[in-house]
C-alpha positions as CSV (number, residue, x, y, z in Angstrom):
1,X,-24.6,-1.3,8.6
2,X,-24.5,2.0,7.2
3,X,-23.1,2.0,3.9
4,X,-20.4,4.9,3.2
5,X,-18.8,6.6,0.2
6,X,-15.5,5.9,0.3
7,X,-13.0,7.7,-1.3
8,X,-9.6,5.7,-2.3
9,X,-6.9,7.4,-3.7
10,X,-4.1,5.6,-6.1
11,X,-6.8,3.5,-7.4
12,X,-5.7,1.9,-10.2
13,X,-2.5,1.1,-7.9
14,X,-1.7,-2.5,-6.9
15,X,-3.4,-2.7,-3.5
16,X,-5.7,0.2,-4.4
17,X,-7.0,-1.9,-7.4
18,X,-8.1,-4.7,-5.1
19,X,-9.3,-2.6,-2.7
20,X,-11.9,-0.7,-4.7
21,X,-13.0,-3.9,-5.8
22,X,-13.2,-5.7,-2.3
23,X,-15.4,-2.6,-1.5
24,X,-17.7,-2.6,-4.4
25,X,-18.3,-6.0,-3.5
26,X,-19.2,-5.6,-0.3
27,X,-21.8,-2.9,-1.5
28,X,-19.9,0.6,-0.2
29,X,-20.0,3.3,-3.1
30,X,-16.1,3.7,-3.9
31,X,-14.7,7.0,-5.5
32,X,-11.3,6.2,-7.1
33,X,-8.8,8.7,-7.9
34,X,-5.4,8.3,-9.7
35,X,-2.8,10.0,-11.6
36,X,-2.0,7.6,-13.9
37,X,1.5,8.4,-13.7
38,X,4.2,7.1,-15.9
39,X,6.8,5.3,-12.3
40,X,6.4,2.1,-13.9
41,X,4.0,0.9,-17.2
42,X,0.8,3.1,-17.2
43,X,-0.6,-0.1,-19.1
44,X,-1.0,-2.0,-16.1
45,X,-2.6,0.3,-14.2
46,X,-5.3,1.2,-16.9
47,X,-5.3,-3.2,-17.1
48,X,-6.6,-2.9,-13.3
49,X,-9.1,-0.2,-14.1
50,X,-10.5,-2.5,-17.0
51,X,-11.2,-5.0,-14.5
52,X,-12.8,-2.8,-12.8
53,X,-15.4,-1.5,-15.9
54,X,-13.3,1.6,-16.4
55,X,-13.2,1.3,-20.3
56,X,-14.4,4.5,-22.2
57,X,-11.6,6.9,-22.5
58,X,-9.7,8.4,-19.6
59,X,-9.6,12.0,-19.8
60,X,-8.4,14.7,-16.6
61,X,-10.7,15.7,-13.6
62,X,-13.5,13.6,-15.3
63,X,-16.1,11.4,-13.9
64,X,-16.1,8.0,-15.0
65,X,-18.7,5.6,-14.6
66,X,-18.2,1.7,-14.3
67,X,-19.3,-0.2,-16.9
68,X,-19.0,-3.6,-14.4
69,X,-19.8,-2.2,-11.0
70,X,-22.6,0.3,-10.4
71,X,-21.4,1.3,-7.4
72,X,-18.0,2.6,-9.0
73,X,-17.0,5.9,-10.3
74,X,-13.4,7.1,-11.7
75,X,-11.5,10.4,-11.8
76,X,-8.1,10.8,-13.4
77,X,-6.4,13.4,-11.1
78,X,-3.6,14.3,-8.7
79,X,-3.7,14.9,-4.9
80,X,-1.4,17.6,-5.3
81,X,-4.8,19.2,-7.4
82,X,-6.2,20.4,-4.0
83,X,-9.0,22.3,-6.1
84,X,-10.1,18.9,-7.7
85,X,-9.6,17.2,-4.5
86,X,-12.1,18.9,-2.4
87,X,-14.5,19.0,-5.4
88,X,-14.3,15.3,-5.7
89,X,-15.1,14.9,-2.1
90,X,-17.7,17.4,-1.8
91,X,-19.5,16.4,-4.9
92,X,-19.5,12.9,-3.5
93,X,-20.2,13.6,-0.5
94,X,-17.4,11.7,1.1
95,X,-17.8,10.0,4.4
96,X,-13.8,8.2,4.5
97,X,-10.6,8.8,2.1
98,X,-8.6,6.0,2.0
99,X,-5.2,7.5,0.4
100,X,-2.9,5.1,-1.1
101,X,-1.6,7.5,-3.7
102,X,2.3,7.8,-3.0
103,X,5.1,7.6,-5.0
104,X,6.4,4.2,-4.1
105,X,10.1,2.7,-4.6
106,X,12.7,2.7,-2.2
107,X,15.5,2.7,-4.3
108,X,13.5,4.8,-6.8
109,X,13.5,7.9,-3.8
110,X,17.4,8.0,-3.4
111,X,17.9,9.2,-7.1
112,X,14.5,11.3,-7.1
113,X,13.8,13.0,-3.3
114,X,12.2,15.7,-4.3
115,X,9.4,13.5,-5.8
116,X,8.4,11.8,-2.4
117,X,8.4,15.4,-0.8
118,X,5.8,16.5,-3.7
119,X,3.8,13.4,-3.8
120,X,4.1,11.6,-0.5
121,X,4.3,14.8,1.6
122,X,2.9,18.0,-0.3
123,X,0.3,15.6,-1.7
124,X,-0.9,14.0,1.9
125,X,-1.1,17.6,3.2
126,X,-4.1,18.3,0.5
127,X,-5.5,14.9,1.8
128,X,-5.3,16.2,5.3
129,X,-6.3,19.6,4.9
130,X,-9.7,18.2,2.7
131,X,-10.5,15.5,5.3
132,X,-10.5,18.5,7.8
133,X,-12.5,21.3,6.5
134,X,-15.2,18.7,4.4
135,X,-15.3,17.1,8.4
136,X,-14.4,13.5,6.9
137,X,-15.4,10.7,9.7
138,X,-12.3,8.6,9.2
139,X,-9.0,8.8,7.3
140,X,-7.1,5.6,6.9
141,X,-3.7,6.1,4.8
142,X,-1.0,3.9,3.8
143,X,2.4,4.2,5.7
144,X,5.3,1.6,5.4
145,X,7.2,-1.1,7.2
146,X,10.4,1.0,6.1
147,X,9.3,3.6,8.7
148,X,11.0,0.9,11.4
149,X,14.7,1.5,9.5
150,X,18.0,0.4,11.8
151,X,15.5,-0.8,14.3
152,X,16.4,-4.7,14.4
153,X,14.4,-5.3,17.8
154,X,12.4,-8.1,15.9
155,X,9.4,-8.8,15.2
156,X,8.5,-5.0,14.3
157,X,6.4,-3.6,17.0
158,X,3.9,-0.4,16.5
159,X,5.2,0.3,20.3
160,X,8.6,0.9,19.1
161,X,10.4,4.0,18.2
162,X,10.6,5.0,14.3
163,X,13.3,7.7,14.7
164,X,16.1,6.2,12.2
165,X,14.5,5.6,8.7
166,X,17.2,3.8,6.0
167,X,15.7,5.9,3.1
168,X,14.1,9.0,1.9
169,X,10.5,6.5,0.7
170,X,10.6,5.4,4.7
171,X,11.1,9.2,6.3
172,X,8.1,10.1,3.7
173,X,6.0,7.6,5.3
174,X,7.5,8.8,8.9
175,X,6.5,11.8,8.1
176,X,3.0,10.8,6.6
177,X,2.3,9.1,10.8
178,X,4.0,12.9,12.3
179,X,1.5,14.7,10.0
180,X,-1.7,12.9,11.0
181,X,-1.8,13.0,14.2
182,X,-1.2,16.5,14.5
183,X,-4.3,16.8,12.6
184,X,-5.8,14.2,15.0
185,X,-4.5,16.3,17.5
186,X,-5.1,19.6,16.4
187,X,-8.6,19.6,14.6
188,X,-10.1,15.7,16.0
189,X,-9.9,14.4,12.7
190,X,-9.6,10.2,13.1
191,X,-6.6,8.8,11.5
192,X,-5.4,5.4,10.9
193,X,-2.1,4.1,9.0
194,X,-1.3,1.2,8.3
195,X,2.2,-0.2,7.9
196,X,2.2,-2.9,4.6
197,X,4.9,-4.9,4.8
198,X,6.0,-6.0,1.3
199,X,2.4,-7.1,-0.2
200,X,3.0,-9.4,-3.6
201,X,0.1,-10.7,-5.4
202,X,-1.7,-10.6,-9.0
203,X,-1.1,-7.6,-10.7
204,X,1.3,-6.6,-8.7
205,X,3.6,-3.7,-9.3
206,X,6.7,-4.4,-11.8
207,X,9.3,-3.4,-9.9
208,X,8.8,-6.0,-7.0
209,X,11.0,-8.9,-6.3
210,X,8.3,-11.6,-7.2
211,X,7.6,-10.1,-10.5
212,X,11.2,-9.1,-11.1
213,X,12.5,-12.9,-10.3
214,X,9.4,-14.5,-12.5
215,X,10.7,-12.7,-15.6
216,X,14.3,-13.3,-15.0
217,X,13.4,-16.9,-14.1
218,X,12.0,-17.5,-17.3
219,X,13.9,-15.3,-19.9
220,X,16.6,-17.5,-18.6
221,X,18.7,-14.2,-17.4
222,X,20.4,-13.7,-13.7
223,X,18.3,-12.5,-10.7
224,X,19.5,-9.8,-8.9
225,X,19.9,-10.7,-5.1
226,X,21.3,-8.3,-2.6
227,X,23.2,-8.9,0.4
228,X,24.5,-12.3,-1.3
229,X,20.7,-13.7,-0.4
230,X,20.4,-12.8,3.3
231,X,17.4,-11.1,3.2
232,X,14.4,-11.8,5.0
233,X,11.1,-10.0,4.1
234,X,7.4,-10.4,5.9
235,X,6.0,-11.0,2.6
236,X,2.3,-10.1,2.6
237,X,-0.3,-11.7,0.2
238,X,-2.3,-8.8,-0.8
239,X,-6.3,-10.2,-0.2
240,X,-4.8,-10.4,3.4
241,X,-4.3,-7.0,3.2
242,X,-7.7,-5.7,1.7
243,X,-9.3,-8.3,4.2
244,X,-8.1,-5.7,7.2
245,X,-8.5,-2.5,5.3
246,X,-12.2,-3.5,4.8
247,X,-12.8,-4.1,8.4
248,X,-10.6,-1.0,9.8
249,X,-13.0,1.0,7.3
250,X,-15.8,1.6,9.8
251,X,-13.6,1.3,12.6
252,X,-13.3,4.8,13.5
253,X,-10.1,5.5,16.2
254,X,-11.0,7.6,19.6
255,X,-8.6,8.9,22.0
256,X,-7.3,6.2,24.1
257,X,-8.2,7.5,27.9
258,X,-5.2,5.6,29.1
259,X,-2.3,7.0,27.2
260,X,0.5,7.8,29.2
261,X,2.2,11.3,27.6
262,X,5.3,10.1,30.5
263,X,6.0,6.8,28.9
264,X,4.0,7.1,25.5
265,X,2.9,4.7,23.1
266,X,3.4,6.1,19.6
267,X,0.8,3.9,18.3
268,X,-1.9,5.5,19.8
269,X,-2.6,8.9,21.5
270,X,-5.2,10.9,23.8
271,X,-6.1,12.2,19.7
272,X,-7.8,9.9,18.0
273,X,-5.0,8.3,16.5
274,X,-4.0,5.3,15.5
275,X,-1.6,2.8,13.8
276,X,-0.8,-0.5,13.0
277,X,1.3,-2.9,11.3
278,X,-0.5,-4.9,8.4
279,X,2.1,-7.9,7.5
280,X,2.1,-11.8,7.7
281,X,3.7,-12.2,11.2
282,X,6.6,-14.2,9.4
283,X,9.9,-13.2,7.9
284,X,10.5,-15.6,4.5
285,X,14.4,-16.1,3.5
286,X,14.8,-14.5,0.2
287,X,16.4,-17.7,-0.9
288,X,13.0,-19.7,0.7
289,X,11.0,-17.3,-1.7
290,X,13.1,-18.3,-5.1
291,X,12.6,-21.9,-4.2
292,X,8.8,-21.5,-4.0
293,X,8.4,-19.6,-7.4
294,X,11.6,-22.6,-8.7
295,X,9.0,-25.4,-7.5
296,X,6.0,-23.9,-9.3
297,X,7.5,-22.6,-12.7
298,X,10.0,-25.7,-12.6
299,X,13.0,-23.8,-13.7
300,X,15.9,-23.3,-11.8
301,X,16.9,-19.7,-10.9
302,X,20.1,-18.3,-12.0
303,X,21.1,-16.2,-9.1
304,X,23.2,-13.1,-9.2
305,X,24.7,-12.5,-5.6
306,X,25.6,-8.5,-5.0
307,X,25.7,-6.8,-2.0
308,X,23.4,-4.9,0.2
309,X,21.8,-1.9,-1.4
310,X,21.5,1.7,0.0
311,X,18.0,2.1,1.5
312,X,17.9,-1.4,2.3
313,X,17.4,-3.5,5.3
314,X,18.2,-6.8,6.5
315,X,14.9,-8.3,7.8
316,X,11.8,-7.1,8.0
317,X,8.6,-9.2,10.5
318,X,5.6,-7.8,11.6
319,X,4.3,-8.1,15.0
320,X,0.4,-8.2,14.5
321,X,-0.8,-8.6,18.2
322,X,-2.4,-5.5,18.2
323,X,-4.2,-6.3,14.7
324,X,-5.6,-9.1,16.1
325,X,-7.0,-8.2,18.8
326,X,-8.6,-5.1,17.5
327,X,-9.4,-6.6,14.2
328,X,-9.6,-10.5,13.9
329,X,-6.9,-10.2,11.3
330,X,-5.3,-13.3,10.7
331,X,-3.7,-13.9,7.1
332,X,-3.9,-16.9,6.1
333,X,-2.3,-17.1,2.8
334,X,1.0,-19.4,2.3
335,X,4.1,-17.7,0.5
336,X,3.4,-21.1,-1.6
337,X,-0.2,-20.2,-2.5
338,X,0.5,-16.5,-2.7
339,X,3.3,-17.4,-5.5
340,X,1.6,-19.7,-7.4
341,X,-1.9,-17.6,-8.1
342,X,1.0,-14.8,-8.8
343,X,2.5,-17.1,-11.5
344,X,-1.0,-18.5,-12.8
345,X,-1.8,-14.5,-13.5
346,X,1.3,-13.9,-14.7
347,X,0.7,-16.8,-17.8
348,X,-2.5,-16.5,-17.9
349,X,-1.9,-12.4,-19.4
350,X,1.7,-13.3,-20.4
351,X,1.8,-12.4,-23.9
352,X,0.0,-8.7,-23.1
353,X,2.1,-7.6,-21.0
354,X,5.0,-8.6,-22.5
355,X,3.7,-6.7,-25.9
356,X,3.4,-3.4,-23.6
357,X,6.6,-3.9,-22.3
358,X,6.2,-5.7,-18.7
């Protein structure tokens, strides 16, 4: 196999963090590329990029070296920089971006729009526009199971319309799919996004429910559940997730010959298009979830019943036929596993990032 250099963008993100790493290991040459911004504690992002032998100082639109991985290299900088962008590509000479730089948070987008439209929509037109003219062979980007909104024709199916996103983070992403294939269309360029369905795992962003409910669980304080508990999430363990990144990598999308423009799929296209949903293929009661992370800490969880947020949905399951049968994927980790190496991270760097505020 031809080995590529790969760019990934949000890096020292949660998923992004494992994915450079899964792709250093399997012996591609991974650009990363991050902001470092300040959405949630920029200590845990620069913790990721430690494990990853980024540890001399991080200055902007510099090239950073590992220190672990030889195959490795670090920039600090924004996709809105589309000057720095295409300089990062070009120097690099840049086979497939990977962009999983957004601004994330679904709550988070109904007090700040106008960040997702810079970030998540301004900022994915620079990756676009750079995959394009620097004739990148594949561009896989990260779009969202909130894309599906007031659909409830479960499980979610990439075959079903999108048209009636609950928030301003899911019409981003919606918009992200729109965008990409009319670059697909337009110019040939291969895209693939991928719909994550609420991925948990070691160092994990802050702001999620499973590191949210370990903290309250055992500072003693009330958990926050919405819609008096029933909620039902396709939670997604997230070396599942980098497992099927790392195999879509090289699998470059061509126009589908068969694609009916009467009755059209919107998963696929006569561009090469494509997208699919990357989840666990089973929706988890909330209240299932608390008992599992109960059971392993031992501590019964004060609950705090409130009702449903704005931006929120009910349920939320994957259907992952298509995955499977163009990919093999098959996750295989347990909510029970998945919780318990969350928790034996979480002790295991306990005091740290509690002293920096997490």
């Amino acid at each position: 196999m031809i080995k590529k250099n790969i760019l990934v963008t949000g890096a020292a993100g949660f998923i992004g963090f494992h994915l450079c790493k899964r792709l250093c290991e399997s012996g591609f040459h991974v650009i990363g590329l991050d902001n470092l911004n300040d959405y949630y504690e920029v200590f845990l992002k620069k913790m990721r990029l430690n494990k990853l032998g980024i540890i001399d100082e991080i200055k902007d639109n510099i090239k950073i070296e590992s220190s672990l991985l030889p195959n490795f290299t670090f920039y600090k900088s924004d996709i809105l920089d589309y000057s720095m962008l295409e300089k990062c590509v070009n120097e690099n000479e840049i086979n497939i971006i990977i962009n999983l730089a957004a601004q994330a948070g679904v709550r988070h987008s109904l007090k700040y729009p106008h960040d997702y439209v810079s970030d998540n929509i301004s900022g994915f037109l620079n990756i676009l526009e750079v995959s394009r003219y620097s004739n990148i062979d594949h561009l896989i980007y990260a779009s969202s199971s909130s894309v599906y909104g007031l659909n409830k024709n479960l499980p979610f199916s990439t075959q079903s319309p999108t048209d009636h996103p609950t928030s301003i983070y899911g019409a981003s992403k919606k918009s992200n799919e729109l965008f990409a294939h009319s670059y697909s269309h337009l110019y040939h360029l291969p895209t693939t996004g991928l719909r994550f369905f609420t991925v948990y795992g070691p160092y994990g962003r802050p702001d999620m429910a499973l590191f949210l409910f370990l903290k309250a669980i055992i500072n003693n304080k009330k958990l926050k559940v919405f819609n008096s508990g029933k909620m039902g999430r396709d939670f997604t363990y997230v070396d599942d997730i980098v497992n099927t990144i790392e195999k879509i990598t090289l699998t470059i999308p061509k126009s589908n010959n068969d694609w009916n423009p009467i009755a059209p799929n919107p998963s696929s296209s006569s561009a090469p298009y494509k997208v699919y949903n990357i989840g666990n293929n089973h929706s988890v009661k909330l209240t299932d979830f608390i008992k599992e992370l109960e059971d392993k800490v031992g501590i019964k969880a004060k609950l705090d019943l409130m009702p449903m947020q704005p931006g929120d949905v009910e349920l939320t399951h994957a259907d992952i036929d298509k995955t499977v049968e163009d990919f093999g994927y098959k996750p295989n980790t347990s909510v029970k596993d998945g919780i318990a190496r969350f928790v034996d991270w979480y002790f295991k760097h306990q005091k740290v990032l509690e002293e920096n505020g997490l």
